[in-house]
PDB file of N, H, CA, C and O in Angstrom:
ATOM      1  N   UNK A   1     191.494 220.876 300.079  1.00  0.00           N
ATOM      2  CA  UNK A   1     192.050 221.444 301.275  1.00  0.00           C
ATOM      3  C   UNK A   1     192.802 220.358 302.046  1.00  0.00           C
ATOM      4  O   UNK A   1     192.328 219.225 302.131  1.00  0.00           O
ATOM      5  N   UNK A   2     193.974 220.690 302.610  1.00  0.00           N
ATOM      6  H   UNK A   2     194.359 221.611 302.541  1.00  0.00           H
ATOM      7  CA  UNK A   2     194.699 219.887 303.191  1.00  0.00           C
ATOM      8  C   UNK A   2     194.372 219.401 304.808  1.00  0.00           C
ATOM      9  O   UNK A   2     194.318 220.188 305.753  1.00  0.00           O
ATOM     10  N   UNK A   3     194.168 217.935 304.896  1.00  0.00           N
ATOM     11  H   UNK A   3     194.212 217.296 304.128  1.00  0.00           H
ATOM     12  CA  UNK A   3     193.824 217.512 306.412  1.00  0.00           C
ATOM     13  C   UNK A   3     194.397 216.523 306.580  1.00  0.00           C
ATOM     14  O   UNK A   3     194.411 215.556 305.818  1.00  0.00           O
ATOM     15  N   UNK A   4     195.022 216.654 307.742  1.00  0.00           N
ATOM     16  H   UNK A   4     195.011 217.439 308.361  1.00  0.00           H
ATOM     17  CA  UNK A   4     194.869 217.779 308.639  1.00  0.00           C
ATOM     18  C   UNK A   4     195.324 219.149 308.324  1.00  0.00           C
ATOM     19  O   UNK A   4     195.820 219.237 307.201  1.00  0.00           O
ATOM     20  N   UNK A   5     195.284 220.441 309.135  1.00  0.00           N
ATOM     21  H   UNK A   5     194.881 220.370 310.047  1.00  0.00           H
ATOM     22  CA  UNK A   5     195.619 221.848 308.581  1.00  0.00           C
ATOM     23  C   UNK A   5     197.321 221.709 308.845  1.00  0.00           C
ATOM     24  O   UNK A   5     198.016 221.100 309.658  1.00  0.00           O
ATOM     25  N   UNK A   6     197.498 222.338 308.051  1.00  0.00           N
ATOM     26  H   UNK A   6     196.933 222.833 307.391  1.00  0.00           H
ATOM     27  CA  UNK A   6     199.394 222.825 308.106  1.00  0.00           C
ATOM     28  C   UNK A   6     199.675 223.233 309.690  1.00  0.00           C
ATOM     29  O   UNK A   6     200.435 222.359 310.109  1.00  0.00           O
ATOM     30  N   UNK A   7     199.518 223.766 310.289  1.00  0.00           N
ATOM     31  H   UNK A   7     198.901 224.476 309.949  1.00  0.00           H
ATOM     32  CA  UNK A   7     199.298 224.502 311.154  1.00  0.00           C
ATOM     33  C   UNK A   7     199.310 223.653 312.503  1.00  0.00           C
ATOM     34  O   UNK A   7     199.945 223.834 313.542  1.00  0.00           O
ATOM     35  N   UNK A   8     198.542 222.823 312.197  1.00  0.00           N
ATOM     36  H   UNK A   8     198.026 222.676 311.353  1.00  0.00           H
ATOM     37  CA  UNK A   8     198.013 221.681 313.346  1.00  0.00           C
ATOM     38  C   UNK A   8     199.222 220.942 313.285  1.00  0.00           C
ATOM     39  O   UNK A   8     199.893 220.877 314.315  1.00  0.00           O
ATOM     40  N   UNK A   9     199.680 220.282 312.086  1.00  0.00           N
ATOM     41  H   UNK A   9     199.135 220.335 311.249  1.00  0.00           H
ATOM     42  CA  UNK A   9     200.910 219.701 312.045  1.00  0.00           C
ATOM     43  C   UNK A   9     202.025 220.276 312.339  1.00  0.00           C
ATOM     44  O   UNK A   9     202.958 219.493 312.514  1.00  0.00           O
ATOM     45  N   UNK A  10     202.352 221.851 312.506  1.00  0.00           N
ATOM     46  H   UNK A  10     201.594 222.488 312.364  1.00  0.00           H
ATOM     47  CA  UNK A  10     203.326 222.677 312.481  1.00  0.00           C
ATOM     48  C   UNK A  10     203.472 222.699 314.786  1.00  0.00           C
ATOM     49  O   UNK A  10     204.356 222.816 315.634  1.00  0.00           O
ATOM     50  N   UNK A  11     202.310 222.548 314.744  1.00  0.00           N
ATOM     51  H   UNK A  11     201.592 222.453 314.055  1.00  0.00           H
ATOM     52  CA  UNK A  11     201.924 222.714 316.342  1.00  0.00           C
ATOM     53  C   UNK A  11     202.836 221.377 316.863  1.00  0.00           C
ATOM     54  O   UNK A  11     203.351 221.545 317.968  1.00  0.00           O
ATOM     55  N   UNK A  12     203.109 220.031 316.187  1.00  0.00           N
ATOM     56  H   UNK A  12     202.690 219.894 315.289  1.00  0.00           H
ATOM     57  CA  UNK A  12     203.027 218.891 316.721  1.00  0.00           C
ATOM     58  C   UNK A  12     204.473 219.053 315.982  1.00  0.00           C
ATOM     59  O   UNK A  12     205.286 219.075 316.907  1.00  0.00           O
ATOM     60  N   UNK A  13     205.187 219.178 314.717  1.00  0.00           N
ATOM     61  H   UNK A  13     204.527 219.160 313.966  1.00  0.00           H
ATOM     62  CA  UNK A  13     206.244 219.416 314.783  1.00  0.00           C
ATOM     63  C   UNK A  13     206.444 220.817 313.908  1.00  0.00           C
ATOM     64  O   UNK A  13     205.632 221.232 313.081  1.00  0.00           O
ATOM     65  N   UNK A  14     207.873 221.542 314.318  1.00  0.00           N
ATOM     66  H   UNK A  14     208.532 221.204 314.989  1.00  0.00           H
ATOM     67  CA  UNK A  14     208.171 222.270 314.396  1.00  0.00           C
ATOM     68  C   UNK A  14     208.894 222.780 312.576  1.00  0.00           C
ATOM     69  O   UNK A  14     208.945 223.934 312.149  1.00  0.00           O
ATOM     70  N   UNK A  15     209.181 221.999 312.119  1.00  0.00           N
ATOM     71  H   UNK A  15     209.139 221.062 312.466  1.00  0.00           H
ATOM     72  CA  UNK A  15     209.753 222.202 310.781  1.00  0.00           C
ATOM     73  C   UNK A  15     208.548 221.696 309.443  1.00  0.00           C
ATOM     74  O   UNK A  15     207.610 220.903 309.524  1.00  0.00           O
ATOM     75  N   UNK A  16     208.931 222.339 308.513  1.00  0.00           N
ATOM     76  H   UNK A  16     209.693 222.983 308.448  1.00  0.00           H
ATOM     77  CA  UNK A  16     207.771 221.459 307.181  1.00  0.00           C
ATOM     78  C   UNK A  16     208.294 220.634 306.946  1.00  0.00           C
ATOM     79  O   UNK A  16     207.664 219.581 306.842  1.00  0.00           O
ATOM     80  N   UNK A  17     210.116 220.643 306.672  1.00  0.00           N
ATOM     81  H   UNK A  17     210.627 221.498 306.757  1.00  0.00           H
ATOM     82  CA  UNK A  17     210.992 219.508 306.119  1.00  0.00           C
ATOM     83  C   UNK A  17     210.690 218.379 307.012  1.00  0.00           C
ATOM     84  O   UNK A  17     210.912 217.308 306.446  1.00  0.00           O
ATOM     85  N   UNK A  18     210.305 218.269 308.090  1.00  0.00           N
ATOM     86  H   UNK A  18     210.124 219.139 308.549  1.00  0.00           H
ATOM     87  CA  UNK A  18     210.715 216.929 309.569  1.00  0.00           C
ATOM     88  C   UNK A  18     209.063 216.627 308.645  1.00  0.00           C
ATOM     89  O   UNK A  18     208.947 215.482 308.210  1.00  0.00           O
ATOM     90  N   UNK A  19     208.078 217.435 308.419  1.00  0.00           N
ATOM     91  H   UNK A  19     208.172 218.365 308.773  1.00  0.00           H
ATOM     92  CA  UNK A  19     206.820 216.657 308.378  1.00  0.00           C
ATOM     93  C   UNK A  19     206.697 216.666 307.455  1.00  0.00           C
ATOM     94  O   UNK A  19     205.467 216.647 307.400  1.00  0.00           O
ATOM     95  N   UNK A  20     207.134 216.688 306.178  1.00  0.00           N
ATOM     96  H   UNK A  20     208.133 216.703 306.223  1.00  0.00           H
ATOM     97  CA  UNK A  20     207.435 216.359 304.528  1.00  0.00           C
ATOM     98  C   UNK A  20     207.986 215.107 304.720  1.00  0.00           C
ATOM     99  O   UNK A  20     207.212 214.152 304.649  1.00  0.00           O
ATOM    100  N   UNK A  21     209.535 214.834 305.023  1.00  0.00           N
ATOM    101  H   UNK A  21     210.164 215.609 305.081  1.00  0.00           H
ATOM    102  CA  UNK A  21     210.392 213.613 304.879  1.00  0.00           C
ATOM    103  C   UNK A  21     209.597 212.276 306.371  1.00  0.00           C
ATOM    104  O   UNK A  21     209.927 211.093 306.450  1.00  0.00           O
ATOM    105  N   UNK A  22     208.730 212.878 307.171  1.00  0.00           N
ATOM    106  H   UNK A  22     208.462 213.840 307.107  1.00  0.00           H
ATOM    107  CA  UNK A  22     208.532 211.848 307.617  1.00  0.00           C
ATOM    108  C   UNK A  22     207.393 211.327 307.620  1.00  0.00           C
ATOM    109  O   UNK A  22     207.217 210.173 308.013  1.00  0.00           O
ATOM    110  N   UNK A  23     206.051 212.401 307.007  1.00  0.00           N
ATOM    111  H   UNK A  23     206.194 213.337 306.687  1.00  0.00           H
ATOM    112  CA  UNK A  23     204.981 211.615 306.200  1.00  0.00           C
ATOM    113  C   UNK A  23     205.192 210.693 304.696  1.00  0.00           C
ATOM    114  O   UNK A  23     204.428 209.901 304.145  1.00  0.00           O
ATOM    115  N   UNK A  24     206.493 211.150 304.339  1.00  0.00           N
ATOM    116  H   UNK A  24     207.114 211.793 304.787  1.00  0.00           H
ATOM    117  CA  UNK A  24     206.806 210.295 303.032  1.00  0.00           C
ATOM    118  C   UNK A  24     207.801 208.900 303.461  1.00  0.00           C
ATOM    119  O   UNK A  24     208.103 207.992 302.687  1.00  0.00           O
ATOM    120  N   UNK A  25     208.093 208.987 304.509  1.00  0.00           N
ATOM    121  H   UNK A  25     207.848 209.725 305.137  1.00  0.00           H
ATOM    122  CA  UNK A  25     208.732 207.800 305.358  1.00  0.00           C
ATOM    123  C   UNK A  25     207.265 206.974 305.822  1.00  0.00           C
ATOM    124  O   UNK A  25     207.268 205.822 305.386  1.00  0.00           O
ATOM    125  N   UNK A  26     206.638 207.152 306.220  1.00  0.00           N
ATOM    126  H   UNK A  26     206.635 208.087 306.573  1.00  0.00           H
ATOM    127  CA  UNK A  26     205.810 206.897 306.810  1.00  0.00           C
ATOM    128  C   UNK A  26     204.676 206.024 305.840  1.00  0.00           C
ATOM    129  O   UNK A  26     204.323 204.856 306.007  1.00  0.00           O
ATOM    130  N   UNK A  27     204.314 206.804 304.978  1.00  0.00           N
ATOM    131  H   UNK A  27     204.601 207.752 304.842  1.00  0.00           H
ATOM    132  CA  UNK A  27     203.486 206.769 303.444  1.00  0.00           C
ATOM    133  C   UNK A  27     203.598 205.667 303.036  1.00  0.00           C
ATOM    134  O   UNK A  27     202.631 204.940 302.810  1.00  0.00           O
ATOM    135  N   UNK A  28     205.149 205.243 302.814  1.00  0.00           N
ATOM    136  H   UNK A  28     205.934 205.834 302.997  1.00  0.00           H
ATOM    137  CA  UNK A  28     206.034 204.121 302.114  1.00  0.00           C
ATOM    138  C   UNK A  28     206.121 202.749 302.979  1.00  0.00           C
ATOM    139  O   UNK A  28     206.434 201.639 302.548  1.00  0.00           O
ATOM    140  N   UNK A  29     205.712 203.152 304.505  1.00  0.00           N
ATOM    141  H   UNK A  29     205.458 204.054 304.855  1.00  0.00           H
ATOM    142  CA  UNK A  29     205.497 201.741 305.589  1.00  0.00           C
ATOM    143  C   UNK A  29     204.396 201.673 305.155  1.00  0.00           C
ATOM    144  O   UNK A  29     204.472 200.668 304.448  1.00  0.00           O
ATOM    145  N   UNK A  30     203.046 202.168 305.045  1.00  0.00           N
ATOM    146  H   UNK A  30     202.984 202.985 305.619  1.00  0.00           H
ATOM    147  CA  UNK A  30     201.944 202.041 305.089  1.00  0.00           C
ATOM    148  C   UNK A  30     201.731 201.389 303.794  1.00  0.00           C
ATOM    149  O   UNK A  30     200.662 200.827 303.556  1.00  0.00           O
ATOM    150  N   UNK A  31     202.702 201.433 302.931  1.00  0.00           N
ATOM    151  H   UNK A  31     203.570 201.890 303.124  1.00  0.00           H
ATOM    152  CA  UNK A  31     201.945 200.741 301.402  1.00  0.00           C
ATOM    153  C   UNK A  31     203.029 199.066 301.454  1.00  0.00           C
ATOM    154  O   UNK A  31     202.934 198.058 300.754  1.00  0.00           O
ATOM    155  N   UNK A  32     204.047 199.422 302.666  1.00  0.00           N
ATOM    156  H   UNK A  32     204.124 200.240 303.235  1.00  0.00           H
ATOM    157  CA  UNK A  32     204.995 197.931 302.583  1.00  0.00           C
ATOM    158  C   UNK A  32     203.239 196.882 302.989  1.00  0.00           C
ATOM    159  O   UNK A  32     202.574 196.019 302.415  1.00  0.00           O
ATOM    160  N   UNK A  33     203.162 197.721 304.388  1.00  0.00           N
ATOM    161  H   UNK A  33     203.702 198.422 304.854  1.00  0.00           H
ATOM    162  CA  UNK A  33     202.476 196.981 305.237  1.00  0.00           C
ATOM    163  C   UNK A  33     200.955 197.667 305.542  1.00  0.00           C
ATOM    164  O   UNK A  33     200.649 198.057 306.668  1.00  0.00           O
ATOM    165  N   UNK A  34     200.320 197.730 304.723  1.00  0.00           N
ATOM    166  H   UNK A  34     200.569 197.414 303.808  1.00  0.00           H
ATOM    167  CA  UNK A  34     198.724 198.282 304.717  1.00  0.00           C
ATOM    168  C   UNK A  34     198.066 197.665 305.992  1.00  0.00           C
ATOM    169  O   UNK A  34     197.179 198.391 306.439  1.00  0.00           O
ATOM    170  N   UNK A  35     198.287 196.424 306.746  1.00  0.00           N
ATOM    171  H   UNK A  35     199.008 195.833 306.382  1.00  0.00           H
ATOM    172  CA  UNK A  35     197.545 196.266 308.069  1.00  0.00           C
ATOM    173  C   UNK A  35     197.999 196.757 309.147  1.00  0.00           C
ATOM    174  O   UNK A  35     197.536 196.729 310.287  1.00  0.00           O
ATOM    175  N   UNK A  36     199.335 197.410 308.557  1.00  0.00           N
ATOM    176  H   UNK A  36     199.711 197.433 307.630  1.00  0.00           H
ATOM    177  CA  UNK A  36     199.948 198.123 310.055  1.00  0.00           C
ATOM    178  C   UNK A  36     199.790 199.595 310.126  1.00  0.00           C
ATOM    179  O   UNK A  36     200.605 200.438 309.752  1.00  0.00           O
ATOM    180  N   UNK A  37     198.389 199.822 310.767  1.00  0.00           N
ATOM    181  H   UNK A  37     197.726 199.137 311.071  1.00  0.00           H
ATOM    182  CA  UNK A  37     198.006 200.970 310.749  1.00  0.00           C
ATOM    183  C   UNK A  37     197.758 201.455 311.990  1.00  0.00           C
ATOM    184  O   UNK A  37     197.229 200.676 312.784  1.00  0.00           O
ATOM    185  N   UNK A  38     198.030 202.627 312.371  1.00  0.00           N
ATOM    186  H   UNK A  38     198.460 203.259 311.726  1.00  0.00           H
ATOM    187  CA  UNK A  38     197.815 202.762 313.940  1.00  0.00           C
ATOM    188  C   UNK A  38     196.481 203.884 314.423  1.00  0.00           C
ATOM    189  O   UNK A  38     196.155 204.392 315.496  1.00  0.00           O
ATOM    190  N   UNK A  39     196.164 203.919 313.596  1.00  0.00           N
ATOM    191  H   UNK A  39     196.428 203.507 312.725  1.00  0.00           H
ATOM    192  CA  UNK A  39     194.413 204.969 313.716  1.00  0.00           C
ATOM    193  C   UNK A  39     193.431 203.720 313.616  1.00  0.00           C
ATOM    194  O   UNK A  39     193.638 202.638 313.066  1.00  0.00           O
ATOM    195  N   UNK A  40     192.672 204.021 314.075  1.00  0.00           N
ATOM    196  H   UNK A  40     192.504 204.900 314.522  1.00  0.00           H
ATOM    197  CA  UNK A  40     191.464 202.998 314.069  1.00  0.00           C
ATOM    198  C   UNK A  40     190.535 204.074 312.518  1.00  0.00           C
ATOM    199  O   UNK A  40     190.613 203.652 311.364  1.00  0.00           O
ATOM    200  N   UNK A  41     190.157 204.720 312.685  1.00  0.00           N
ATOM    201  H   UNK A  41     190.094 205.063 313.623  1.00  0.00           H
ATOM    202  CA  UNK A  41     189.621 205.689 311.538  1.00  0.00           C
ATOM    203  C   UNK A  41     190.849 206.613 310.751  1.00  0.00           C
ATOM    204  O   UNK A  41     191.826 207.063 311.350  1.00  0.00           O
ATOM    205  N   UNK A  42     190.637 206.758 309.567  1.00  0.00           N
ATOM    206  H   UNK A  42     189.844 206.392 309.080  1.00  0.00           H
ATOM    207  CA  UNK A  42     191.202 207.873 308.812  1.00  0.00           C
ATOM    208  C   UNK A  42     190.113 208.309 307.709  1.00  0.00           C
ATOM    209  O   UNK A  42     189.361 207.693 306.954  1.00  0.00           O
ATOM    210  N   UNK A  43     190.397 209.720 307.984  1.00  0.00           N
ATOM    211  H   UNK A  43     191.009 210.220 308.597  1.00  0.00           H
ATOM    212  CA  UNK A  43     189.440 210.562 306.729  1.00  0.00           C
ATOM    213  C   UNK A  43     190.210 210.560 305.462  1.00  0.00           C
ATOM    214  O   UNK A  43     189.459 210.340 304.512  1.00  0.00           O
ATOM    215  N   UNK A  44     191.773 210.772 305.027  1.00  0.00           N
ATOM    216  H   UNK A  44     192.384 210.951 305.799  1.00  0.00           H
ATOM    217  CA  UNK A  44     191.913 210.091 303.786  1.00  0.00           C
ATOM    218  C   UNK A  44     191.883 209.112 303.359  1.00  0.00           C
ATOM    219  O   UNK A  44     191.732 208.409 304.358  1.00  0.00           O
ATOM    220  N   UNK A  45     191.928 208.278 302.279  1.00  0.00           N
ATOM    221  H   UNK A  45     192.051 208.849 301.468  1.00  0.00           H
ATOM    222  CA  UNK A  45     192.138 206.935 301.478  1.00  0.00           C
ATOM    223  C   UNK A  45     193.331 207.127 301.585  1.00  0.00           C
ATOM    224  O   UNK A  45     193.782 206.200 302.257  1.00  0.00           O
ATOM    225  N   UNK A  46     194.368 208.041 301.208  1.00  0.00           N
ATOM    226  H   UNK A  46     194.002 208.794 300.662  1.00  0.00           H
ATOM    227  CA  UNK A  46     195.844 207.709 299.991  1.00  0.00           C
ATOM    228  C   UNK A  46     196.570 207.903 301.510  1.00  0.00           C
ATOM    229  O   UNK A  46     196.164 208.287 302.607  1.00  0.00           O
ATOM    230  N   UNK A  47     197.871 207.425 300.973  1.00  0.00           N
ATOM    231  H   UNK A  47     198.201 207.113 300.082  1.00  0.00           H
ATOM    232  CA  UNK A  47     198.883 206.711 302.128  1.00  0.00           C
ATOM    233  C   UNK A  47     199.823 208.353 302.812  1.00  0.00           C
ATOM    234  O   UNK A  47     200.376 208.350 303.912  1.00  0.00           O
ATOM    235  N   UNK A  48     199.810 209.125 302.230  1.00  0.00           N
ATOM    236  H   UNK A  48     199.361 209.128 301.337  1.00  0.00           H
ATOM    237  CA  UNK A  48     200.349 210.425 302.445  1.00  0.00           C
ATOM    238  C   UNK A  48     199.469 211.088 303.437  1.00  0.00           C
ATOM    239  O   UNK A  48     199.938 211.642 304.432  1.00  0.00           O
ATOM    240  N   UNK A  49     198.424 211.049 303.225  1.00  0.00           N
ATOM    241  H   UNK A  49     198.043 210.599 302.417  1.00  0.00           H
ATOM    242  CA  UNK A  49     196.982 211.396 303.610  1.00  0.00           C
ATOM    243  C   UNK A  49     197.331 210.911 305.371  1.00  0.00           C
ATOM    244  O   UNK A  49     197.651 211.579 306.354  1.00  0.00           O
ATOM    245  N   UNK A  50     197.099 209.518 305.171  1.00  0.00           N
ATOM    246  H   UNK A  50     196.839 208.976 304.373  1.00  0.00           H
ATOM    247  CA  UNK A  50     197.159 208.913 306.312  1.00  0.00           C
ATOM    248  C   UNK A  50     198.002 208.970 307.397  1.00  0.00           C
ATOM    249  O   UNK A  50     197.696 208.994 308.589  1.00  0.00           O
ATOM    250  N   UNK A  51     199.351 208.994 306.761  1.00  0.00           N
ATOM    251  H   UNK A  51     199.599 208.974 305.793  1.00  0.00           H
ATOM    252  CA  UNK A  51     200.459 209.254 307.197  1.00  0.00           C
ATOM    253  C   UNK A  51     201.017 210.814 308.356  1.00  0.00           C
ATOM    254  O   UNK A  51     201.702 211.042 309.353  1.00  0.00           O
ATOM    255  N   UNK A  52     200.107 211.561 307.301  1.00  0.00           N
ATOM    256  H   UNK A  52     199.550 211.377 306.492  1.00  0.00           H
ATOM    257  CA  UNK A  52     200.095 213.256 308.018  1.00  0.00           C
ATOM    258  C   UNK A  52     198.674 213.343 309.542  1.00  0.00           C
ATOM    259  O   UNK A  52     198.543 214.017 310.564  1.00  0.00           O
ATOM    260  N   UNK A  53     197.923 212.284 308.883  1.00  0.00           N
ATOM    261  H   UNK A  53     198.029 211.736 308.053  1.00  0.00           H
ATOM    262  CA  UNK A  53     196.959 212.245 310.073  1.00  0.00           C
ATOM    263  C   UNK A  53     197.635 211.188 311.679  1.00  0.00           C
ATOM    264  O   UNK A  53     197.308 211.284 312.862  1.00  0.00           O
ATOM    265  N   UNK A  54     198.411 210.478 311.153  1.00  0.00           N
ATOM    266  H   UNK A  54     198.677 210.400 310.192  1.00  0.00           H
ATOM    267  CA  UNK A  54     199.125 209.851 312.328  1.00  0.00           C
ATOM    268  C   UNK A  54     200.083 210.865 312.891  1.00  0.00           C
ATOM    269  O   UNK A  54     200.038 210.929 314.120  1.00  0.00           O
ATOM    270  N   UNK A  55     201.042 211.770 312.234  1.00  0.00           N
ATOM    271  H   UNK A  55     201.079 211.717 311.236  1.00  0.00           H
ATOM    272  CA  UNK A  55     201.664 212.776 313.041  1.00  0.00           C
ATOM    273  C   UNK A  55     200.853 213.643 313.442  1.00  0.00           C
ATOM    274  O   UNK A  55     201.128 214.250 314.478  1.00  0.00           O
ATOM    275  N   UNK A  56     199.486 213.971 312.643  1.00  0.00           N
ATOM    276  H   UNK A  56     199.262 213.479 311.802  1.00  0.00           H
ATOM    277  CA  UNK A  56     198.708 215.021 313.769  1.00  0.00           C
ATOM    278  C   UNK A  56     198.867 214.587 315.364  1.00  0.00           C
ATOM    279  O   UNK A  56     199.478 215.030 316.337  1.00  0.00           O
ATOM    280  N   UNK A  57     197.814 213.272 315.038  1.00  0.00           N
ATOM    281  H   UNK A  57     197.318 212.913 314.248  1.00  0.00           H
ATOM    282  CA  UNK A  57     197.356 212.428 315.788  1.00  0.00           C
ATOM    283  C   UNK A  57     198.907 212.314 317.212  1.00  0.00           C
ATOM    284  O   UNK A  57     198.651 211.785 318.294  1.00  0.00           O
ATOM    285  N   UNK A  58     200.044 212.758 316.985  1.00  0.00           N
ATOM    286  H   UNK A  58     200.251 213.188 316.107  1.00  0.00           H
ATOM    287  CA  UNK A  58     201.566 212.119 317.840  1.00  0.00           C
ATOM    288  C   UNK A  58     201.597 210.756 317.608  1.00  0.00           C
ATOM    289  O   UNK A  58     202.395 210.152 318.324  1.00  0.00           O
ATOM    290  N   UNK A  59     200.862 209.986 316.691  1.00  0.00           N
ATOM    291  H   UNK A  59     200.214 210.477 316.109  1.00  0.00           H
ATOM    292  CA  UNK A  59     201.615 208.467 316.597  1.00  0.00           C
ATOM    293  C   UNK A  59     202.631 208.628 316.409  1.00  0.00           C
ATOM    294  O   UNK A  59     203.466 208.048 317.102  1.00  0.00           O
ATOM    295  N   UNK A  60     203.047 209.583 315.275  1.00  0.00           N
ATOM    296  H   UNK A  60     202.368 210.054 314.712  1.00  0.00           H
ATOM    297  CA  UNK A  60     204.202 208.954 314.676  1.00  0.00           C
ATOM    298  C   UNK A  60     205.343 210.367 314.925  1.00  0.00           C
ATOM    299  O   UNK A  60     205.127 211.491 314.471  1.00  0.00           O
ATOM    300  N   UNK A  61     206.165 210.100 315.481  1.00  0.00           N
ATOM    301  H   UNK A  61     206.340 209.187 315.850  1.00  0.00           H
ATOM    302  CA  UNK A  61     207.514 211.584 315.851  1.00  0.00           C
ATOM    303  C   UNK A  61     208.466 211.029 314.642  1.00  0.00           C
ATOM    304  O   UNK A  61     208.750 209.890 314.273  1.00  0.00           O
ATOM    305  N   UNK A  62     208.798 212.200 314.234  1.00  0.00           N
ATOM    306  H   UNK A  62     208.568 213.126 314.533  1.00  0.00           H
ATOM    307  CA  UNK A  62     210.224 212.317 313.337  1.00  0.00           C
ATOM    308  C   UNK A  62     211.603 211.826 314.309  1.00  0.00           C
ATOM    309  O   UNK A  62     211.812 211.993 315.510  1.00  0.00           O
ATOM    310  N   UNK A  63     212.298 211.258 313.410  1.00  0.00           N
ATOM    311  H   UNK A  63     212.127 211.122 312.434  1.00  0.00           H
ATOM    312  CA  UNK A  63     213.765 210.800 314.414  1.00  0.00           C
ATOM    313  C   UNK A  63     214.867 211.544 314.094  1.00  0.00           C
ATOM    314  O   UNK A  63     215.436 211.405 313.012  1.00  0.00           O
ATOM    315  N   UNK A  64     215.127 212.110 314.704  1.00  0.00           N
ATOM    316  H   UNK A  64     214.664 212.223 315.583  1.00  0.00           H
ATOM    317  CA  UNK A  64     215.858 213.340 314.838  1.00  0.00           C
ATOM    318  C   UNK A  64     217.820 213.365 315.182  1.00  0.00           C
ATOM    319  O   UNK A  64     218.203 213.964 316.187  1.00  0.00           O
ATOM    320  N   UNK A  65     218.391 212.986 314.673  1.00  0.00           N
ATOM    321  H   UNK A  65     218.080 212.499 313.857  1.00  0.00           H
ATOM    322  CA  UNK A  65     219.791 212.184 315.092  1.00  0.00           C
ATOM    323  C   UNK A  65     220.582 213.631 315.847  1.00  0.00           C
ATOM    324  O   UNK A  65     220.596 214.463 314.940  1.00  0.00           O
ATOM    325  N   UNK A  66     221.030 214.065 316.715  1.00  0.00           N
ATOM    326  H   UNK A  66     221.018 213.389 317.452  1.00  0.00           H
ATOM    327  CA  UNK A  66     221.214 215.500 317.122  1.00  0.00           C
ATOM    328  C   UNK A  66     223.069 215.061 317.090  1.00  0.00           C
ATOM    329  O   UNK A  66     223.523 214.475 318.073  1.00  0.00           O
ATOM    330  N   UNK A  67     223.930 215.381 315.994  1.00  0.00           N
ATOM    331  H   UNK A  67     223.561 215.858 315.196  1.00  0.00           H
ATOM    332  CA  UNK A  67     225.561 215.578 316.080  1.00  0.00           C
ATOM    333  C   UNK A  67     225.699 216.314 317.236  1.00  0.00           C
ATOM    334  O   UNK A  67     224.731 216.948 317.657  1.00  0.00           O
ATOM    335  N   UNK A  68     226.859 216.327 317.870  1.00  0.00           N
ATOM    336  H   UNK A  68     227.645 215.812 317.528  1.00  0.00           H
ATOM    337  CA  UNK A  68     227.946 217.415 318.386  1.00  0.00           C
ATOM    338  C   UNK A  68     228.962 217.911 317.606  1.00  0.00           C
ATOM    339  O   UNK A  68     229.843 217.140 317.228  1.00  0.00           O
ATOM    340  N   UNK A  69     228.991 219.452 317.205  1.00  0.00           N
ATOM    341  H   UNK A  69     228.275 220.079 317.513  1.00  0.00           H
ATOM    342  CA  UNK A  69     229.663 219.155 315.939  1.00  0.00           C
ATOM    343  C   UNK A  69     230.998 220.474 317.610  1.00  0.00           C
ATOM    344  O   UNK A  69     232.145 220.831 317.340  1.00  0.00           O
TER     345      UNK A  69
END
């Protein structure tokens, strides 16, 4: 089962794509730099895991570039 819930993450951002591409952004800092972690606890091990629990958590916001088209 996925944790945090879809749902919870959907509450904190609004798209799956923003919290797909930026737990896998995120995933990929965490394995550059494994001491730069910003939870004091995490219930997963794996870096995806972790990553989705920091956007629960609002550590981490998607960056969002907004054009004027």
């Amino acid at each position: 089962m996925l944790y945090p819930p879809l749902h919870e993450l959907q509450s904190k951002v609004n798209s799956k794509y923003l919290i797909a591409t930026t737990a896998a952004k995120r995933a990929r800092e965490i394995q550059a730099e494994p001491d730069d972690l910003l939870l004091d606890k995490y219930t997963s091990k794996k870096t995806v895991g972790r990553a989705l629990e920091e956007i629960a958590a609002k550590k981490v916001k998607p960056h969002v570039e907004s054009e004027i088209m």
